[in-house]
Each structure stands twice: as C-alpha cells, then as structure tokens.
C-alpha positions in Angstrom: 0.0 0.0 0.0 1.4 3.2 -0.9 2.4 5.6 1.8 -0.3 8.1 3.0 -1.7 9.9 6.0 -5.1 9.0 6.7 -5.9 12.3 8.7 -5.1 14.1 6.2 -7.6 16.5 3.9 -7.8 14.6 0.3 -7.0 17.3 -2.3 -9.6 17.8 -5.0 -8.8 15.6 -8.2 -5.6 13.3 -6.5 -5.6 10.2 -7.0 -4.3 7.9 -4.0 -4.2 4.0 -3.3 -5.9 3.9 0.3 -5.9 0.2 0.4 -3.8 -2.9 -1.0 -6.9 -2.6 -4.0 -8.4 0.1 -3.3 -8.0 3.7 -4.8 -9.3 6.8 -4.4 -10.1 9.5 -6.8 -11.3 13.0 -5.6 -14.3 14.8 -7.9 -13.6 18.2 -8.7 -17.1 19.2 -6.9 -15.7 20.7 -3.7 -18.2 22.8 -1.5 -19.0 23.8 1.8 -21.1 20.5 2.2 -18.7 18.2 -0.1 -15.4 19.3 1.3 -12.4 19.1 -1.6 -14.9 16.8 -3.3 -16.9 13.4 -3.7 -14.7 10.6 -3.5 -14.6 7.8 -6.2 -13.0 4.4 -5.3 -11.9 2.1 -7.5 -11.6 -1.6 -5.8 -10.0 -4.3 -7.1 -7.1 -5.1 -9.3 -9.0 -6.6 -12.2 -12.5 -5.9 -13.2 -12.9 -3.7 -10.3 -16.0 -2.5 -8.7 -16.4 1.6 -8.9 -18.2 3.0 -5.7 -19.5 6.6 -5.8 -18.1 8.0 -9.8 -19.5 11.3 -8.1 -20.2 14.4 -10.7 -20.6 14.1 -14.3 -16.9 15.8 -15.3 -15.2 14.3 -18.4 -11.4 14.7 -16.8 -12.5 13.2 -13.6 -13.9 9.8 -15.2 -10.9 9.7 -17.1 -9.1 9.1 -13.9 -11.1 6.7 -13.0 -10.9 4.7 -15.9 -7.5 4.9 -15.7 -7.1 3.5 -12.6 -9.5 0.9 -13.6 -7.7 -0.5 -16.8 -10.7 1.0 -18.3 -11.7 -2.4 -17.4 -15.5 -1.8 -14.9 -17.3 -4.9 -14.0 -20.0 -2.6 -11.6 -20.7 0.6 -10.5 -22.4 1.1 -7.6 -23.8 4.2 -6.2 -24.7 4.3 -1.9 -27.2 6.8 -2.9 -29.1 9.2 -5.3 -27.7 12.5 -4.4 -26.5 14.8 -7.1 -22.5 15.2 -5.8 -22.5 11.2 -6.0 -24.1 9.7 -9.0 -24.3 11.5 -12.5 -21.1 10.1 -13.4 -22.5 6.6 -13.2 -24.2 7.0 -16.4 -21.6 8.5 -18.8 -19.1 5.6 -16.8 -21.8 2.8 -18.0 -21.4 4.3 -21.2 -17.8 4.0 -21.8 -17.8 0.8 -19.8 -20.7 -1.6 -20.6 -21.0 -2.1 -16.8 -24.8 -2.1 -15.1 -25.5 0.1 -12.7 -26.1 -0.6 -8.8 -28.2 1.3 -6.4 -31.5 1.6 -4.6 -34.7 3.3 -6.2 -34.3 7.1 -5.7 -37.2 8.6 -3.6 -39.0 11.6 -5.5 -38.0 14.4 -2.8 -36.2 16.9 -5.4 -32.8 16.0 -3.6 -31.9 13.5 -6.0 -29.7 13.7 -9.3 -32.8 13.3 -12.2 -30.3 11.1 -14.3 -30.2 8.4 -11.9 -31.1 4.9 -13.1 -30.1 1.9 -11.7 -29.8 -1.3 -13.5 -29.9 -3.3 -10.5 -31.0 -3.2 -7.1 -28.5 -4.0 -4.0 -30.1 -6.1 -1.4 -29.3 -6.0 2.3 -26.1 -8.1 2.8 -25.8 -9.3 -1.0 -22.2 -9.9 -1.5 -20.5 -7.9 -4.9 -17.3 -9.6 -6.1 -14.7 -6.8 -6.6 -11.7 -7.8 -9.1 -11.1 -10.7 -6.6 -12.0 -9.0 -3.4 -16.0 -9.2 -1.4 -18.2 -6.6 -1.0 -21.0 -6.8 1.7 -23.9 -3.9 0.6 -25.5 -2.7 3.7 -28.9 -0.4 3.4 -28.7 2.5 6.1 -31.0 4.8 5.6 -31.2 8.0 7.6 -29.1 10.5 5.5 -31.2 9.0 2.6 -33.9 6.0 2.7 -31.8 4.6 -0.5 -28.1 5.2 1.2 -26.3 2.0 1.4 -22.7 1.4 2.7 -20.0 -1.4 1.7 -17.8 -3.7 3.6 -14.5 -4.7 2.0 -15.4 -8.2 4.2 -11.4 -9.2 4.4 -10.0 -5.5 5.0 -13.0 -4.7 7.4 -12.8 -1.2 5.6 -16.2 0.1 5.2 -17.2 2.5 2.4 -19.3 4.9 4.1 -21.0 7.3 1.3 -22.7 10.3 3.1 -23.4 8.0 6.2 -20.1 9.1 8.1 -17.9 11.6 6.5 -14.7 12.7 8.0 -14.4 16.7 9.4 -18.0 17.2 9.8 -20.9 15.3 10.2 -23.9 14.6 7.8 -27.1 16.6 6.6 -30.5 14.8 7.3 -33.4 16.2 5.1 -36.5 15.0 6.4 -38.9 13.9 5.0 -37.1 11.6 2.7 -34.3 11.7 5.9 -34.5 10.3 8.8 -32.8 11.2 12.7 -34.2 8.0 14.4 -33.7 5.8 11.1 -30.2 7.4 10.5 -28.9 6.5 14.6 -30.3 2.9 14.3 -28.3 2.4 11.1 -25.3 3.6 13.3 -25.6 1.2 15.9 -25.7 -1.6 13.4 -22.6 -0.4 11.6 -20.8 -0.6 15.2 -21.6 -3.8 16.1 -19.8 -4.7 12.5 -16.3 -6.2 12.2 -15.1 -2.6 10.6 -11.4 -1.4 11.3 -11.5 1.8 9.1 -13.6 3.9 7.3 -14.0 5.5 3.6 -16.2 8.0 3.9 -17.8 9.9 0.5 -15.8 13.1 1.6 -12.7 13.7 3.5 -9.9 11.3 4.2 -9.7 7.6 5.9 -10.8 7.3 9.1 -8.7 4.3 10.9 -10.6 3.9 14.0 -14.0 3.0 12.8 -16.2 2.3 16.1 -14.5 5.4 18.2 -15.8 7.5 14.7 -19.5 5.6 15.1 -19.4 6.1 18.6 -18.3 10.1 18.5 -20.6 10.9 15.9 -23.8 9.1 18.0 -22.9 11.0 21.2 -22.1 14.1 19.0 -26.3 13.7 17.4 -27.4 13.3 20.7 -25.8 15.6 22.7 -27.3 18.2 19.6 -31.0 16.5 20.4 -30.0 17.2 24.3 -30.0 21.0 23.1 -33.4 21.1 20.8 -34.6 19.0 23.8 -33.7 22.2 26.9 -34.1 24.7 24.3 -37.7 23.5 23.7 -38.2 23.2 26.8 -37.2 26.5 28.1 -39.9 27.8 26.0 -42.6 24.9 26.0 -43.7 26.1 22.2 -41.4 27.5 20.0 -40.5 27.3 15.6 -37.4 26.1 14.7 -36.3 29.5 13.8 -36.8 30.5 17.1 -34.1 27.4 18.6 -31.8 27.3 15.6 -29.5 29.9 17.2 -29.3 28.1 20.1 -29.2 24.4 19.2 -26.2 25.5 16.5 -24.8 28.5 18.6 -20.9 26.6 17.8 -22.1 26.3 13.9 -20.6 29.3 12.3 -24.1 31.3 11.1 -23.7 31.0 7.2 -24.0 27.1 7.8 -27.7 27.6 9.4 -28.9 27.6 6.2 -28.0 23.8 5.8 -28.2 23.0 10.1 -31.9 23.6 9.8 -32.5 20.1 7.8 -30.6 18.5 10.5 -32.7 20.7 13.2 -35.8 19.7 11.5 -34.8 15.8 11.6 -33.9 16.0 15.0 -37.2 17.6 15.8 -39.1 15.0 13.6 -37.2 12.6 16.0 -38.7 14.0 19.7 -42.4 14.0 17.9 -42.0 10.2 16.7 -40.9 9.3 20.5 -43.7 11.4 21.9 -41.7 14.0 23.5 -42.9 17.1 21.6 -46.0 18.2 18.7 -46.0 20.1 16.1 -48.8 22.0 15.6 -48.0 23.8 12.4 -44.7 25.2 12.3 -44.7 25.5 16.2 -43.5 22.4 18.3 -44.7 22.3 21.8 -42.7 20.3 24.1 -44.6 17.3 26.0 -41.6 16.2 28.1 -39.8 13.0 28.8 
C-alpha cells in the first residue's frame, strides 16, 4: 500500500491507493457540504467495482478509468444524491458495466439522471476484481443510502453515512434522525477497522468514529430538547441559534435540515407536537 496519511484533507482531483486494491479518486465538486470533493473508489485489481463516480466531469472519469484498466465490472452508487451519482451514467457508457443502487425517492434531492440497473439487497455480497463486497442499506441520510464492507479489510465505504471533518445533513422527510442513529448502531456492532467515507480522508478507528458521531447527534438532540423546553412552544427558527450556537451562522442555512430531523425525532418518541410550524414540548 502506498504511503499516505489517513488524517489528512484529500486534495480535489488526486488520486491515491488507500488500500492494497483500493484507490481513491477526488471529484472536482468541492463545496461547503462536499469538502475538496466526492470521493470515487476504485476496488480491485481486475475488473474492479467503482463506488461513488460522483459528478458528471469528463477529466474526472478519465481518472477513474485509468485507474481501472478502463476495465468496470459494476458501478455502484450508496445513494441518489447529485455530488455522488451522475457520473454513473456516462461511466456505463464507456464501460458496458450495469449500474447498482437503490430506487431514488421523489424528494427533489436527487440527481434526475439516476437509473439503476440493478437493485442492491441487504447483505448481498459484490465480487470486486477478486475482493467481497457486503452492501448494507442505512437509511437515515437518505432512505436509498447503502454502505460497503470490504469483508477481508474490514474497511467500510461509508457514502454520506459518516464523512470525515463534519458530520452529515438529514433532510426529512425523505431523511430520517431515528432511522439514521439505528443504522449507526448496526454499523458498530460490524467487524469494521476503518472507514471511507464519501468526503474527506480515511478514518482508521471505525467504532471510536460511530461512537463520537452518536454522542455528538445526541448531545445536539439534548440542546433542541432544553431549548424547547425552556420555552414549552417554540419554531425552529426560534431554537436554531441556540441548538447551533458553535455552527458558524452561514451554515444555518444547511443545520436547519438537521434541526428539522432532530425535531421530527422527539415527535416520533412522543416528547414534543407540532402543531403547524410550532412544536410544543410534551416532556420525557
């Protein structure tokens, strides 16, 4: 494996071998939200399986397929979202190789050229250029999000799940708080080592990550939780200052999803009501 540090920020459009068949290609989409870009892998040494081909940019497929062999026996896509799939289609193009992913909800968060070829069930096994790929269905960023385990590496491939630097948006209604934290549970009770996330670099120690990103949701439910509270009835304009007061304020924009699933969250368990845009909290 070539030498690299896995805390370190992935620069948009490098190219790096993360794994002893794995690469990883960086989209030139950065953002706010996608960091220095989507990341591509490319896993296995012949016939490999491309995870996440990310935006639609001619220069940045022709990195993949070059890391490929220009040789793709599947493309797989852990979910619908427009900084992760458009490229599948142009990469089946030049490839021959079907498309894999899960149905894309109808939310108007998805990329409109998605199309898989073929579904991925929960725990169907992908061969990879001689290596095993377990697809996982975790929904909670998206209800179609699935994530990959590189069985013998125990290196999981984490889409928009876990991302490295930040943590996820959830965009209710097609996102889901509750759905997204049992998904993380599951993932930790997994034989995982390290993690690839969609954006940012490798994350070597895979359950401290799940763990520190659970108590990091929760600890921000804690904070809707007193800040509804304090008030008994309140919008989520009112609490957004609050619940994100160590978000830097041009990020609100994009914390209010997250607010919103979180809030979605306390009606589900009974602990607050919405009554139009106002929730009223009911308590423990």
């Amino acid at each position: 494996m070539a030498d690299f540090d896995p805390c370190a920020l992935p620069a948009t459009g490098t190219v790096q071998q993360v794994g002893a068949a794995v690469w990883r290609i960086v989209a030139p989409n950065p953002s706010p939200l996608t960091g220095p870009g989507t990341n591509t892998y490319v896993v296995g040494t012949e016939r490999p399986v491309v995870i996440d081909p990310g935006c639609d940019d001619t220069g940045h497929l022709e990195r993949v397929l070059e890391v490929a062999g220009g040789v793709v026996s599947r493309i797989v896509c852990t979910h619908s979202h427009p900084d992760h799939s458009p490229g599948a289609r142009c990469l089946k193009e030049r490839t021959g190789a079907p498309v894999h992913g899960l149905p894309a909800p109808e939310d108007g968060h998805q990329a409109p050229a998605y199309a898989p070829d073929a579904g991925l069930a929960h725990g169907e096994r992908i061969e990879a250029g001689g290596e095993a790929l377990r697809a996982l269905h975790t929904p909670g960023h998206a209800s179609n999000h699935v994530c990959l385990l590189l069985e013998e590496a125990g290196l999981l491939f984490t889409g928009d799940h876990l991302m490295s630097g930040s943590t996820v948006i959830i965009i209710p209604p097609d996102g889901s708080m509750r759905l997204y934290l049992e998904s993380l549970r599951e993932l930790r009770e997994l034989p995982v080592s390290a993690l690839a996330p969609g954006h940012g670099a490798l994350m070597p120690k895979a359950v401290a990550e799940i763990e520190r990103v659970i108590g990091h949701r929760l600890a921000r439910e804690e904070k809707l939780a007193r800040a509804l509270g304090s008030r008994r009835a309140a919008t989520l304009e009112d609490v957004l200052p609050d619940v994100y007061d160590d978000v830097p304020k041009f990020m609100h924009v994009y914390a209010r999803y997250s607010l919103l699933a979180h809030a979605v969250k306390l009606v589900e368990e009974g602990r607050a009501r919405v009554e139009g845009e106002v929730y009223r909290w009911l308590g423990d």
